[in-house]
Structures are given as C-alpha cells and as structure tokens.
mmJSON file of the N, C-alpha and C atoms, coordinates in Angstrom:
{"data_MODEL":{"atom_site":{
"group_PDB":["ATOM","ATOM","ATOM","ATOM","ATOM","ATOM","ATOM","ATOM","ATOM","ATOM","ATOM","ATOM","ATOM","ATOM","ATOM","ATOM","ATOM","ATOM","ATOM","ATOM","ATOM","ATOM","ATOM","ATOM","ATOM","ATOM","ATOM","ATOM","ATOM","ATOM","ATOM","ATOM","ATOM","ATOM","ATOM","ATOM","ATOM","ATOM","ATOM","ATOM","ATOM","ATOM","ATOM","ATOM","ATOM","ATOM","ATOM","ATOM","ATOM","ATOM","ATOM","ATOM","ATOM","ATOM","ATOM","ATOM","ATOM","ATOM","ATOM","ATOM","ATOM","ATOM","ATOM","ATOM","ATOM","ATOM","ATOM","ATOM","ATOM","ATOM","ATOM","ATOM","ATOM","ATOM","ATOM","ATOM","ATOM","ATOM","ATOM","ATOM","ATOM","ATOM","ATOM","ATOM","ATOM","ATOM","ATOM","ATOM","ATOM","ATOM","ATOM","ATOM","ATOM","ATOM","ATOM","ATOM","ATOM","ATOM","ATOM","ATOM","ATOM","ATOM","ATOM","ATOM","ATOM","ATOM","ATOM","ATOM","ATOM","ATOM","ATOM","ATOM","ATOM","ATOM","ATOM","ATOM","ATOM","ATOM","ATOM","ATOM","ATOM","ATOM","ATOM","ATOM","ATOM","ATOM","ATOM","ATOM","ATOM","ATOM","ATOM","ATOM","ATOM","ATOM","ATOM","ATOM","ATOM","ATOM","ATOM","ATOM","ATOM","ATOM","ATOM","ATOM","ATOM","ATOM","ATOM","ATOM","ATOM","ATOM","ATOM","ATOM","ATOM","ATOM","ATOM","ATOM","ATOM","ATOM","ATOM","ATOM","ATOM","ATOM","ATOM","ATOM","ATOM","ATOM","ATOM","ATOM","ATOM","ATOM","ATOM","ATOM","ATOM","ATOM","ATOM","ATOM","ATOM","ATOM","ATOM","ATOM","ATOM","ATOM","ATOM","ATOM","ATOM","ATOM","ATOM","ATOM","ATOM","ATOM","ATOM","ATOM","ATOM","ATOM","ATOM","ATOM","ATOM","ATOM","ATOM","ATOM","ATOM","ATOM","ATOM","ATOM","ATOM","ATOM","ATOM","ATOM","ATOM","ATOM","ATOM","ATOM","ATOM","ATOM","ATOM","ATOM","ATOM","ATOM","ATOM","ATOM","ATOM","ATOM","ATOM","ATOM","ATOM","ATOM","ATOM","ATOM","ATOM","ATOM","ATOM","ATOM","ATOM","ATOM"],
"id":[1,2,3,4,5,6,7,8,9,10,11,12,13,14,15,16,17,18,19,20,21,22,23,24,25,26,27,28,29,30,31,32,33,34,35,36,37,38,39,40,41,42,43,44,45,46,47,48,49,50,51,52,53,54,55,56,57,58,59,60,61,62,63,64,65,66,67,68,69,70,71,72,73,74,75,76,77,78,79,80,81,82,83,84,85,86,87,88,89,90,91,92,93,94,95,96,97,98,99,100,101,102,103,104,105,106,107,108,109,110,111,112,113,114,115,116,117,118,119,120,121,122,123,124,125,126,127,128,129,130,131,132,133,134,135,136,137,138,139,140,141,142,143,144,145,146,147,148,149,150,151,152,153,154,155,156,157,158,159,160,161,162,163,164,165,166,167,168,169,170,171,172,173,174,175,176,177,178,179,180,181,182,183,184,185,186,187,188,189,190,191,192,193,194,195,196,197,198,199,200,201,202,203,204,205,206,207,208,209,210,211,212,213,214,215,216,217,218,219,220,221,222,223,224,225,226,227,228,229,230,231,232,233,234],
"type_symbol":["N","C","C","N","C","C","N","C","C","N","C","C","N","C","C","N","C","C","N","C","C","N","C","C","N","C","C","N","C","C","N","C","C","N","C","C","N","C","C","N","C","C","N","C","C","N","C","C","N","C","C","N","C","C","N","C","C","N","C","C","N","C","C","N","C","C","N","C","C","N","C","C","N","C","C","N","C","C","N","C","C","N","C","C","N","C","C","N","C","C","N","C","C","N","C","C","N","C","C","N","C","C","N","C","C","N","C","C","N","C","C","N","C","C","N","C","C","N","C","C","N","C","C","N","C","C","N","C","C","N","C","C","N","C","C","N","C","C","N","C","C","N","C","C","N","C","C","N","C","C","N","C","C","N","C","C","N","C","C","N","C","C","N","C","C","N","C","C","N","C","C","N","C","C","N","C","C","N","C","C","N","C","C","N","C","C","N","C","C","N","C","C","N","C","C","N","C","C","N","C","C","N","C","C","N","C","C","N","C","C","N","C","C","N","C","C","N","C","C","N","C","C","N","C","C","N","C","C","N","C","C","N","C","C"],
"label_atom_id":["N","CA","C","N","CA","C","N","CA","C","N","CA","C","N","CA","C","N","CA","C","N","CA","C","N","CA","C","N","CA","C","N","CA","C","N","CA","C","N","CA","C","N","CA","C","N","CA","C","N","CA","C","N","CA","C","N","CA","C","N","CA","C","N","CA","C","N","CA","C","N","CA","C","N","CA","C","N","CA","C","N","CA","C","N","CA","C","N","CA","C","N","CA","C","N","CA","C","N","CA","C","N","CA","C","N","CA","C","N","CA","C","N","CA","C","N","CA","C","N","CA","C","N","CA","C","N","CA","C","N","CA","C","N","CA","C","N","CA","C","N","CA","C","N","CA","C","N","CA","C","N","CA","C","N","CA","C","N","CA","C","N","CA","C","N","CA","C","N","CA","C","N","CA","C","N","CA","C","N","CA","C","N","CA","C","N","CA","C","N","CA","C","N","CA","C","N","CA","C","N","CA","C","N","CA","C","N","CA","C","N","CA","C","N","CA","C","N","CA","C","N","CA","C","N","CA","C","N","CA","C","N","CA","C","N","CA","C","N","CA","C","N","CA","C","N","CA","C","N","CA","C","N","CA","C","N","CA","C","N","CA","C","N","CA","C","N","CA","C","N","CA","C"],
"label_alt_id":[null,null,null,null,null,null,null,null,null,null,null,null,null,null,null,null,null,null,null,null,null,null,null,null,null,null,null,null,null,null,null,null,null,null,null,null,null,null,null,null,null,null,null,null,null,null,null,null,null,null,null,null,null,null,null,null,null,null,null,null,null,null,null,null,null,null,null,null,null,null,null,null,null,null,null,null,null,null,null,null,null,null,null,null,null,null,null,null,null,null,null,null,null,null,null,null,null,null,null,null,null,null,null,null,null,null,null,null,null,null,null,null,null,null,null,null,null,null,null,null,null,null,null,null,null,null,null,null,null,null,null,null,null,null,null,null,null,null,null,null,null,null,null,null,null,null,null,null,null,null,null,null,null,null,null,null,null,null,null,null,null,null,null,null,null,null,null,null,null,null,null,null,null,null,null,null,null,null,null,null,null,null,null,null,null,null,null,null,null,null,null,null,null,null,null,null,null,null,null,null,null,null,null,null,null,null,null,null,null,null,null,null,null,null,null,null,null,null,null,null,null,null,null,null,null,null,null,null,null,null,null,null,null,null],
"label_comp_id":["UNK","UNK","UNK","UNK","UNK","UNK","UNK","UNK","UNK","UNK","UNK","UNK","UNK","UNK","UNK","UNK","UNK","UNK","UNK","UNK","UNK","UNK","UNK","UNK","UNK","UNK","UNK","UNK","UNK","UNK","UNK","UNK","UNK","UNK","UNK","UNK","UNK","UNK","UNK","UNK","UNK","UNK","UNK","UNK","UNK","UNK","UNK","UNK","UNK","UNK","UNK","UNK","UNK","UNK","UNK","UNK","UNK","UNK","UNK","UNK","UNK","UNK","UNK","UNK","UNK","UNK","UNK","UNK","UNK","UNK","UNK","UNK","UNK","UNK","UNK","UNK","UNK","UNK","UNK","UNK","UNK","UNK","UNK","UNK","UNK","UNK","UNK","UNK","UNK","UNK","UNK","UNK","UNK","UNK","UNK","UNK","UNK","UNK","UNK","UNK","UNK","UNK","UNK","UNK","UNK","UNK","UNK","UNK","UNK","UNK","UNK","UNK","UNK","UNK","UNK","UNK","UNK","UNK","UNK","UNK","UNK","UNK","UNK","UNK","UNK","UNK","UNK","UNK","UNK","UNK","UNK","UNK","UNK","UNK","UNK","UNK","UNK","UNK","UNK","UNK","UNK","UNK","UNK","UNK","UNK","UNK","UNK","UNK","UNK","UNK","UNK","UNK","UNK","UNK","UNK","UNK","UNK","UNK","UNK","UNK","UNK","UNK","UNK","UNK","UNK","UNK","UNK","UNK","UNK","UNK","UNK","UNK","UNK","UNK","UNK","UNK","UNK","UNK","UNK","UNK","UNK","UNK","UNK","UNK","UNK","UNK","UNK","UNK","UNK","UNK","UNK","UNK","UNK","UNK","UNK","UNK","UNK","UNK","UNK","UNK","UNK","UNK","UNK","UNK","UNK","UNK","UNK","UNK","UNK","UNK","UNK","UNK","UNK","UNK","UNK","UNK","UNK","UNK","UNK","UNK","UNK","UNK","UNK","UNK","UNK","UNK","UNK","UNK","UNK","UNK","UNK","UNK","UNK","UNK"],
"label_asym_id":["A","A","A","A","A","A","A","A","A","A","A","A","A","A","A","A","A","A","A","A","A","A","A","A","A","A","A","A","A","A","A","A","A","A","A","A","A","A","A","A","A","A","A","A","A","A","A","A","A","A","A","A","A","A","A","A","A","A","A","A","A","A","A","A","A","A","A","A","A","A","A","A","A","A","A","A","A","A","A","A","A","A","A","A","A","A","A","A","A","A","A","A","A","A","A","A","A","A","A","A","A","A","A","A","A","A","A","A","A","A","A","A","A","A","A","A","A","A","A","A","A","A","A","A","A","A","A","A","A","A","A","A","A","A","A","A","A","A","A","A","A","A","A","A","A","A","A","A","A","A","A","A","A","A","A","A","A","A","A","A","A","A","A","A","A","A","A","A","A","A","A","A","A","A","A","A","A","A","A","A","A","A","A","A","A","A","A","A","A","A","A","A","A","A","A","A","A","A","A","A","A","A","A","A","A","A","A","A","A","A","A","A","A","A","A","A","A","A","A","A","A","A","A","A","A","A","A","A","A","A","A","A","A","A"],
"label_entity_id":["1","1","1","1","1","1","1","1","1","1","1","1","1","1","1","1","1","1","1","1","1","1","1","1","1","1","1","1","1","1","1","1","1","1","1","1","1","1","1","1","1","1","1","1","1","1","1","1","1","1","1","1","1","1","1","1","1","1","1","1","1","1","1","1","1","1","1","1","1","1","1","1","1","1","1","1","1","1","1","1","1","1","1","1","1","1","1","1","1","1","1","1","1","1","1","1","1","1","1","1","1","1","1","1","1","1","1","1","1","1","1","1","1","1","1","1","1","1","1","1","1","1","1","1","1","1","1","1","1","1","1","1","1","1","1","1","1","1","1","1","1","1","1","1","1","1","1","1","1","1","1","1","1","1","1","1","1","1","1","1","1","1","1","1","1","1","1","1","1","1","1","1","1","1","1","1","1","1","1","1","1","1","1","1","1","1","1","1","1","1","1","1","1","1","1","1","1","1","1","1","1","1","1","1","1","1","1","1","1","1","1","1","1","1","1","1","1","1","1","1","1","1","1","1","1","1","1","1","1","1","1","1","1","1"],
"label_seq_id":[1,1,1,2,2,2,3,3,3,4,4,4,5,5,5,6,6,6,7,7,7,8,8,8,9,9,9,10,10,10,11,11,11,12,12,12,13,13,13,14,14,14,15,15,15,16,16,16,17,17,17,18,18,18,19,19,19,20,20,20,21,21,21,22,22,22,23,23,23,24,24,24,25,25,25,26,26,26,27,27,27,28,28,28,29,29,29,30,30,30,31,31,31,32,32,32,33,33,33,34,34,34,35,35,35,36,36,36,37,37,37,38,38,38,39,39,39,40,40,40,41,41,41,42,42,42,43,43,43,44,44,44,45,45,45,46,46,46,47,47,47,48,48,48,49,49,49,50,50,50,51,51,51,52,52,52,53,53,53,54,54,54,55,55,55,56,56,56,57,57,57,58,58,58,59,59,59,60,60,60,61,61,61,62,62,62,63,63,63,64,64,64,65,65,65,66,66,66,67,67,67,68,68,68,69,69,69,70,70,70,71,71,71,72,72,72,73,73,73,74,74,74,75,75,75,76,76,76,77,77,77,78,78,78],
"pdbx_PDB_ins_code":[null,null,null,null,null,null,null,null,null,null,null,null,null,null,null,null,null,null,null,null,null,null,null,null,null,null,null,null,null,null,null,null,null,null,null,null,null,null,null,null,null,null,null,null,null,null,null,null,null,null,null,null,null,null,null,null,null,null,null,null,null,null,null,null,null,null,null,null,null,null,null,null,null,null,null,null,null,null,null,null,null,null,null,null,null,null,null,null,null,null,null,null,null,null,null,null,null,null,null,null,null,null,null,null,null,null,null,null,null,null,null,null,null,null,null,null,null,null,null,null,null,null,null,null,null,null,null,null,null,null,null,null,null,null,null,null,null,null,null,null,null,null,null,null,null,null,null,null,null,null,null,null,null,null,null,null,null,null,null,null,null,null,null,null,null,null,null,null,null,null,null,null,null,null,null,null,null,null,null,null,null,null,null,null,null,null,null,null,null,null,null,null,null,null,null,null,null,null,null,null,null,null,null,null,null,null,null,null,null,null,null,null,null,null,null,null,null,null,null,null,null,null,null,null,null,null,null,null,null,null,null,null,null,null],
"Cartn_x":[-106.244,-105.093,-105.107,-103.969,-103.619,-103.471,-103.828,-103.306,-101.795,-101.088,-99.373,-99.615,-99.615,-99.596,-100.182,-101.544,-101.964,-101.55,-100.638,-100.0,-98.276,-98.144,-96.444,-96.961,-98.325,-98.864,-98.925,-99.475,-99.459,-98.081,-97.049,-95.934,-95.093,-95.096,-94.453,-94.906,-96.236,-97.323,-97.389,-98.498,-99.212,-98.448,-98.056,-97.147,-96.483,-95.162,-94.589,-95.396,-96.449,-97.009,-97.916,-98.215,-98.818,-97.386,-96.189,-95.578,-94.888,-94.555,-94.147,-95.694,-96.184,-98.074,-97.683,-97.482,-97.549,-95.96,-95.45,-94.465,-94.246,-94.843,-95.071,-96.087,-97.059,-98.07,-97.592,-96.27,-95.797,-94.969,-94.07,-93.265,-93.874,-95.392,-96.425,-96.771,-97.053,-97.069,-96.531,-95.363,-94.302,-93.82,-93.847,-92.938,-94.026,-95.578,-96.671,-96.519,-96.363,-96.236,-95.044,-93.702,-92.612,-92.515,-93.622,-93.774,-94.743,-95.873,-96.728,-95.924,-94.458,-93.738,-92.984,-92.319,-92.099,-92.372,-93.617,-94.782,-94.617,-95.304,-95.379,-94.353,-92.97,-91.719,-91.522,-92.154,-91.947,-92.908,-93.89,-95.061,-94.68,-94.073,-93.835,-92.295,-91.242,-90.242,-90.742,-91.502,-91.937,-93.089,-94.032,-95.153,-94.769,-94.253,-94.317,-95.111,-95.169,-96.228,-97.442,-98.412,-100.036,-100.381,-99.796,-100.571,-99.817,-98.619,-98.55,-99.673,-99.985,-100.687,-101.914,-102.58,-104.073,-103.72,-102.485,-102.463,-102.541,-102.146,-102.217,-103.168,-104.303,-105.4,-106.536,-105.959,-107.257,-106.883,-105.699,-105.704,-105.582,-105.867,-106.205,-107.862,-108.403,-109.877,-110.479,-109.692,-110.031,-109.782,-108.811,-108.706,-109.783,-110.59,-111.467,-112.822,-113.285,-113.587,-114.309,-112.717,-112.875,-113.109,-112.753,-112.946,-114.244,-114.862,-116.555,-117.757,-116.866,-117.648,-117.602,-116.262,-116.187,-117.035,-117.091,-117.423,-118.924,-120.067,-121.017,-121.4,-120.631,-120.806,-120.994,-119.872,-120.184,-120.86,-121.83,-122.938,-124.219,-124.015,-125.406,-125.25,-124.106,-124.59,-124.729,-124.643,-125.311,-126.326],
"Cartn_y":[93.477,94.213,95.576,96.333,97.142,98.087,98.919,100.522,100.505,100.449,100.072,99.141,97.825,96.881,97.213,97.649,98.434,99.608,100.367,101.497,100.748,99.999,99.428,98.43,97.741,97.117,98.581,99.378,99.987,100.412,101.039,101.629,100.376,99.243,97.974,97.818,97.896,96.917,97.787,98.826,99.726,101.056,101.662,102.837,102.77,101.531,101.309,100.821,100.636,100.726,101.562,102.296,103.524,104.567,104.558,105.289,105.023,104.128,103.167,103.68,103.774,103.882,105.16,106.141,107.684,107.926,107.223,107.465,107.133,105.899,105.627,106.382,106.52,107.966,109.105,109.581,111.202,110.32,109.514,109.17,109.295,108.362,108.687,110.244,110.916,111.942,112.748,112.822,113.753,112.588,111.957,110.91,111.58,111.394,111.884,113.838,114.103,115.606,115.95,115.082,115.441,115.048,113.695,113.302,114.73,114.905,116.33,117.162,117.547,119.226,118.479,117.121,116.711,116.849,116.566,116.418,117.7,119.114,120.38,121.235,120.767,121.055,119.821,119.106,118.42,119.368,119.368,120.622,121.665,121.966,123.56,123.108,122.542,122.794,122.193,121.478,120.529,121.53,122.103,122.71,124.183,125.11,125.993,127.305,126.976,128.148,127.409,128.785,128.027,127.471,127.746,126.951,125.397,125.492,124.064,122.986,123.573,123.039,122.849,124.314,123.521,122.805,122.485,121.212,119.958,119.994,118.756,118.503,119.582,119.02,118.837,119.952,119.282,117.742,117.491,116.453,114.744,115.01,114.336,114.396,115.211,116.072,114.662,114.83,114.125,112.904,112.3,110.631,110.495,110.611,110.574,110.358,111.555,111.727,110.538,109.882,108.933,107.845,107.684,106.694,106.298,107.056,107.217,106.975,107.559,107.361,105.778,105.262,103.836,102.739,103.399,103.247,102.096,103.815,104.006,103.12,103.012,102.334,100.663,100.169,99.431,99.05,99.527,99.392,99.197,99.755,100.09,98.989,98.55,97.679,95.837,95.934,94.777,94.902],
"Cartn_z":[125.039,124.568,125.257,126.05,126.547,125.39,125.9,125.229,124.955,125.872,125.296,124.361,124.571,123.614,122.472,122.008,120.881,120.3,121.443,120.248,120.036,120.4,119.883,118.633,118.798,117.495,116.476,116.509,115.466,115.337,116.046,115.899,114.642,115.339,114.88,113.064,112.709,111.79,111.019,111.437,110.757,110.536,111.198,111.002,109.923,109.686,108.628,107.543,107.533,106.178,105.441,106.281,106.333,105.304,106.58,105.736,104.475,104.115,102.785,101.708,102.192,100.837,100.879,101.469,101.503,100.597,100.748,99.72,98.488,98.521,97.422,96.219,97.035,96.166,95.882,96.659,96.321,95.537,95.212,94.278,92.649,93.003,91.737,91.033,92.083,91.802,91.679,92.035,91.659,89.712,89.857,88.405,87.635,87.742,86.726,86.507,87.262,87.333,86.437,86.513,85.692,84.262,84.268,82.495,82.549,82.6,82.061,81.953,82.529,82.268,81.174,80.819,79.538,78.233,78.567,77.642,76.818,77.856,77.689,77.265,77.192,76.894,75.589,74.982,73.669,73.278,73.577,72.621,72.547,73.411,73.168,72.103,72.467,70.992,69.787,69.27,68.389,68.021,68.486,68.192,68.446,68.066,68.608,67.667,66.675,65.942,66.387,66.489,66.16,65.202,63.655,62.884,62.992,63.763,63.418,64.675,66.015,66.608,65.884,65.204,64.458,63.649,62.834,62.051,62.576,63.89,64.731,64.837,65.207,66.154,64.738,63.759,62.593,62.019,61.904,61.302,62.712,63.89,64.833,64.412,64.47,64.142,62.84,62.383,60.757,60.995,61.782,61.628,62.658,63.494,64.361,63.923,62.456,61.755,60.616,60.409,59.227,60.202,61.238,62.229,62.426,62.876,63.359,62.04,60.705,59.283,59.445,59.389,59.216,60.269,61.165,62.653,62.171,61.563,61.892,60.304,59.405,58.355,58.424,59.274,59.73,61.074,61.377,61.709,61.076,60.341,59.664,58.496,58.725,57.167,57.306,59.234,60.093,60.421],
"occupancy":[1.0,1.0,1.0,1.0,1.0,1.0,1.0,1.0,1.0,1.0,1.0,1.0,1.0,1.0,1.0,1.0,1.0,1.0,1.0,1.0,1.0,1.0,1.0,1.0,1.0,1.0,1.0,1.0,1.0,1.0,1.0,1.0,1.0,1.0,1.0,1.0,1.0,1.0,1.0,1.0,1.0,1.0,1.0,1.0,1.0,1.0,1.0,1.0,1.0,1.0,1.0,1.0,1.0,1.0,1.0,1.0,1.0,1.0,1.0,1.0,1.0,1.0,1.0,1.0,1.0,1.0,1.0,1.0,1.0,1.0,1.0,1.0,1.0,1.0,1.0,1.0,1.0,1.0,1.0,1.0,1.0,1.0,1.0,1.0,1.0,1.0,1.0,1.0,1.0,1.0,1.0,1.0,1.0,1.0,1.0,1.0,1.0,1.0,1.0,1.0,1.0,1.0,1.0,1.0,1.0,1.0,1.0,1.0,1.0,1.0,1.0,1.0,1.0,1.0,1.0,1.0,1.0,1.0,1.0,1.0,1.0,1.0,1.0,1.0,1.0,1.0,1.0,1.0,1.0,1.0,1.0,1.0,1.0,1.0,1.0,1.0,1.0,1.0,1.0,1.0,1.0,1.0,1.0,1.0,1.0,1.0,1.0,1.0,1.0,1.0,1.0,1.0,1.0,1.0,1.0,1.0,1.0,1.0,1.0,1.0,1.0,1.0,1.0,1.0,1.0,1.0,1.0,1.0,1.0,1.0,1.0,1.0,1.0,1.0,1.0,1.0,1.0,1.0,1.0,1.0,1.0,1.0,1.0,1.0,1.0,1.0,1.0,1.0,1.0,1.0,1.0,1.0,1.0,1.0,1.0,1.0,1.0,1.0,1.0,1.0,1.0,1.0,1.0,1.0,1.0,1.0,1.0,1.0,1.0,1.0,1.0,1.0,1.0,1.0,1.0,1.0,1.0,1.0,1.0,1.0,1.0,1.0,1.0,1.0,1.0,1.0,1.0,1.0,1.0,1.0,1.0,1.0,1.0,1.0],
"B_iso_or_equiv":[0.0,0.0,0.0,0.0,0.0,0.0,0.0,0.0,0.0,0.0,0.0,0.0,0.0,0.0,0.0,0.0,0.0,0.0,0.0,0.0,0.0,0.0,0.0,0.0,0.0,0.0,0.0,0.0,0.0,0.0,0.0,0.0,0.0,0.0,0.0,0.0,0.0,0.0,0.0,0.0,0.0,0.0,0.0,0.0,0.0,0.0,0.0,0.0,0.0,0.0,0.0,0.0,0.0,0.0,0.0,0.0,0.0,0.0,0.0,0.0,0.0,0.0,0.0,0.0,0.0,0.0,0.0,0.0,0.0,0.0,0.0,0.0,0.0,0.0,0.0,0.0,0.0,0.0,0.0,0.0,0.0,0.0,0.0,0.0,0.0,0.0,0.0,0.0,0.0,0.0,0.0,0.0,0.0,0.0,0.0,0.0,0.0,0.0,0.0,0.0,0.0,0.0,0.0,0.0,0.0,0.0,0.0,0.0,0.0,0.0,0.0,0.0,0.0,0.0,0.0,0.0,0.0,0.0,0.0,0.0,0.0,0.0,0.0,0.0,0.0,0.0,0.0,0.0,0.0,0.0,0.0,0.0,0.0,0.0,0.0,0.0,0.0,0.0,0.0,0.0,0.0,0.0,0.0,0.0,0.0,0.0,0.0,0.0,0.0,0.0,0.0,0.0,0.0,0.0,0.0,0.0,0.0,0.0,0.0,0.0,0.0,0.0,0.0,0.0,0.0,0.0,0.0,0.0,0.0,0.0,0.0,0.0,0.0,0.0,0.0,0.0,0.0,0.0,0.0,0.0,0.0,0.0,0.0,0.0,0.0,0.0,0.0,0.0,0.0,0.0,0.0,0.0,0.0,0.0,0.0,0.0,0.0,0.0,0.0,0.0,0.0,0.0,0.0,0.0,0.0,0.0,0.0,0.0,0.0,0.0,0.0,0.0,0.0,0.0,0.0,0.0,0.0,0.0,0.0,0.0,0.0,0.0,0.0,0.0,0.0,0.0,0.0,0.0,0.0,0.0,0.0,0.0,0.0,0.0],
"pdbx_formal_charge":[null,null,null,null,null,null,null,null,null,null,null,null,null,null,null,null,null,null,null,null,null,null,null,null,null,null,null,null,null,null,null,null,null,null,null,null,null,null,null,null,null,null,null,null,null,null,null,null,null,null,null,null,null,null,null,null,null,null,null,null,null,null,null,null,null,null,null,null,null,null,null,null,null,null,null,null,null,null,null,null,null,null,null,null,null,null,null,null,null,null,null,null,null,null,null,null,null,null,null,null,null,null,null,null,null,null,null,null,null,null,null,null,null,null,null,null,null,null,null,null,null,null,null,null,null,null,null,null,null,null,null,null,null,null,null,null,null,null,null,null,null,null,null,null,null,null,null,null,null,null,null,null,null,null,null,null,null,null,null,null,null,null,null,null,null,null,null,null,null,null,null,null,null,null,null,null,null,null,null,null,null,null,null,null,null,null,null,null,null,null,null,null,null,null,null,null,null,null,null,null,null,null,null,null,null,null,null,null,null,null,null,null,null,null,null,null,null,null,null,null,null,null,null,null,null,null,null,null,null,null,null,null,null,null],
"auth_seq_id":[1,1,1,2,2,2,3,3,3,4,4,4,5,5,5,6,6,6,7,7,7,8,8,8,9,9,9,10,10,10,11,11,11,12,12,12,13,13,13,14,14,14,15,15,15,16,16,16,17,17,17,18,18,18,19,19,19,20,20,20,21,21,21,22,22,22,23,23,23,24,24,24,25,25,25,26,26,26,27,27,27,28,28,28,29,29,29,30,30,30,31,31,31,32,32,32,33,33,33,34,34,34,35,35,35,36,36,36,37,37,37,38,38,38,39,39,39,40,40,40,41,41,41,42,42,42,43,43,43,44,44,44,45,45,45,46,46,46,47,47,47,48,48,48,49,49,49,50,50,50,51,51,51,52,52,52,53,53,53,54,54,54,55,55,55,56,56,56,57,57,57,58,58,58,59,59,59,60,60,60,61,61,61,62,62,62,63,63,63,64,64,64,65,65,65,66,66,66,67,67,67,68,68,68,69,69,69,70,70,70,71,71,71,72,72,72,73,73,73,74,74,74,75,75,75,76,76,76,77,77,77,78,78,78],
"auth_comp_id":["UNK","UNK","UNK","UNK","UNK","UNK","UNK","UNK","UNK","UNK","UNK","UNK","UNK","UNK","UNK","UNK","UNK","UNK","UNK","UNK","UNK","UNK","UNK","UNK","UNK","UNK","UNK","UNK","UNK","UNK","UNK","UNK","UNK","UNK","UNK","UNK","UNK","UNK","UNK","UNK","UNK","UNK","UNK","UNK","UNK","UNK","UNK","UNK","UNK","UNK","UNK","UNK","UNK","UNK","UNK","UNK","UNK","UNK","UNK","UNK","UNK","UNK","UNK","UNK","UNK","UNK","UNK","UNK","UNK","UNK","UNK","UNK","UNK","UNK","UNK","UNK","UNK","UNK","UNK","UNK","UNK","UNK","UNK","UNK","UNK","UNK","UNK","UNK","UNK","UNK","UNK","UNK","UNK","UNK","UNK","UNK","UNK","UNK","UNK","UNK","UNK","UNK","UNK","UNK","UNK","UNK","UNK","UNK","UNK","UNK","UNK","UNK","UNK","UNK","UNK","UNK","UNK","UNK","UNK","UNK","UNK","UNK","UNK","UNK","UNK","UNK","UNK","UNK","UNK","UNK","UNK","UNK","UNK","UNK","UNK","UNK","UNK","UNK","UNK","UNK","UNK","UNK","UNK","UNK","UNK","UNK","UNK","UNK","UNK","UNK","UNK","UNK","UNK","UNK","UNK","UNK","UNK","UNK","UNK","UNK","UNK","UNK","UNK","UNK","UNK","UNK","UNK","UNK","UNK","UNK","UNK","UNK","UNK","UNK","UNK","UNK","UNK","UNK","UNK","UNK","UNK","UNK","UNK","UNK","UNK","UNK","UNK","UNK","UNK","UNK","UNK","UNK","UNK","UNK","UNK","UNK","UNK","UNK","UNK","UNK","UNK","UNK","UNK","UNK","UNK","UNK","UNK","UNK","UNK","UNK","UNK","UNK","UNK","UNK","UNK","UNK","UNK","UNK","UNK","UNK","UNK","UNK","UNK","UNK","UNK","UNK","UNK","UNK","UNK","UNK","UNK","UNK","UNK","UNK"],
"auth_asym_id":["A","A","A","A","A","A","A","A","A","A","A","A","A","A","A","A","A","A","A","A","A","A","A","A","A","A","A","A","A","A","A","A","A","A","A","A","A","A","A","A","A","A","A","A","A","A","A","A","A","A","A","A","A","A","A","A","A","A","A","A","A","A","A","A","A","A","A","A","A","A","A","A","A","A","A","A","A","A","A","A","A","A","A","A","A","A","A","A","A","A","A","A","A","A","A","A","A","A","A","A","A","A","A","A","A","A","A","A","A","A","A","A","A","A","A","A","A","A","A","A","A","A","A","A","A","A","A","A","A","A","A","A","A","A","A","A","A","A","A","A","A","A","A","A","A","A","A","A","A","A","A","A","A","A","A","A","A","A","A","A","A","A","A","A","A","A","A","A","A","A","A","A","A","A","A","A","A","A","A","A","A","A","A","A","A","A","A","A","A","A","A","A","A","A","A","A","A","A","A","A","A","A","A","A","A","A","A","A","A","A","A","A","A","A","A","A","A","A","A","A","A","A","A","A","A","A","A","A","A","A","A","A","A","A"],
"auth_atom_id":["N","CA","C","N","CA","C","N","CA","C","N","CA","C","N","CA","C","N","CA","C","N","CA","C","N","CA","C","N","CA","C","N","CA","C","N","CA","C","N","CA","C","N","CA","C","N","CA","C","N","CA","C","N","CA","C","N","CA","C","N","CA","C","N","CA","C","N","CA","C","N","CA","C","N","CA","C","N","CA","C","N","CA","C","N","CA","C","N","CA","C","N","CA","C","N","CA","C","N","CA","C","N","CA","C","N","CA","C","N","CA","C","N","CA","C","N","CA","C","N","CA","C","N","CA","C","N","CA","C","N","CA","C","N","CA","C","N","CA","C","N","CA","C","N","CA","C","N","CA","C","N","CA","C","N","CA","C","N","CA","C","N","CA","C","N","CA","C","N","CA","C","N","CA","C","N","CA","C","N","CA","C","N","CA","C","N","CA","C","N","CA","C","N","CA","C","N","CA","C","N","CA","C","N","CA","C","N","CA","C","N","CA","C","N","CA","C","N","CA","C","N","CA","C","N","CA","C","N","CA","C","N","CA","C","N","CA","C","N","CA","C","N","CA","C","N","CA","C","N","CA","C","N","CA","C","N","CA","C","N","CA","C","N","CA","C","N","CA","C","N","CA","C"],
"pdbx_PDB_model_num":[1,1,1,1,1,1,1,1,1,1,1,1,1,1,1,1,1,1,1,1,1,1,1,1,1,1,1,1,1,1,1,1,1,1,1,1,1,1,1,1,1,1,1,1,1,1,1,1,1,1,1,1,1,1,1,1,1,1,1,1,1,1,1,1,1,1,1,1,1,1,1,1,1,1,1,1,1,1,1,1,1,1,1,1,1,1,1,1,1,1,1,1,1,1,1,1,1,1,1,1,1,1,1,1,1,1,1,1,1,1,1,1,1,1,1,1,1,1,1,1,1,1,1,1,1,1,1,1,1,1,1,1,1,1,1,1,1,1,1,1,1,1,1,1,1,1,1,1,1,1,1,1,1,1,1,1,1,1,1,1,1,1,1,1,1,1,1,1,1,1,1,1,1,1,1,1,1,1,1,1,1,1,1,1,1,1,1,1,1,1,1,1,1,1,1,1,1,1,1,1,1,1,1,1,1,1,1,1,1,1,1,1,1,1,1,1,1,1,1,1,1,1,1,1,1,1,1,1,1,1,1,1,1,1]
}}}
C-alpha cells in the first residue's frame, strides 16, 4: 500500500469516523452540562432558603440512616 492509497484510505474510512465519535462526545457533553445547569436552576427555585436545603439533606441523612439500621439488622440476624 502506497502512501496515497493509505492516506485516501484514511480520508475515505477513518476520518469520517473519527469525526462522527468527536461529535458525538461534544453532543454528550454539552446535553450533560445543560441537565447540571437544570438541575442547579430547580435547586436554586425549589430550594432557595438554607433551612430548606438542610431539611433536604437531614432528612436524605435519615432515610440512609434507617436504611443501614435495617441494613445491618438484617445481617446480623443471619
């Protein structure tokens, strides 16, 4: 295989799929980047005092909590 012939194989093959994957990953990442400013814009109108965030996170805190009691209960009682 010639040097021409091997760079029109890649131009032809590989190039276009090369660039199709590279787009496809900034598509990912830009779509994931815009759910997180979503996200951060539901928390911030939905949450916007502090005490309502520590209510979130204590009572996330607590089902975790009762989770791990139950968890470890049943464990121990096999």
């Amino acid at each position: 295989m010639t040097f021409p012939e091997a760079l029109e194989f890649f131009a032809r093959y590989v190039w276009p799929f090369l660039l199709a994957w590279n787009v496809y990953l900034f598509r990912q990442v830009y779509q994931c980047k815009r759910d997180m400013y979503e996200y951060k814009l539901y928390v911030a109108t939905n949450f916007t005092s502090k005490r309502d965030l520590e209510k979130m996170f204590s009572d996330f805190e607590a089902r975790i909590d009762k989770r791990l009691d139950q968890f470890s209960q049943t464990i121990s009682t096999r």
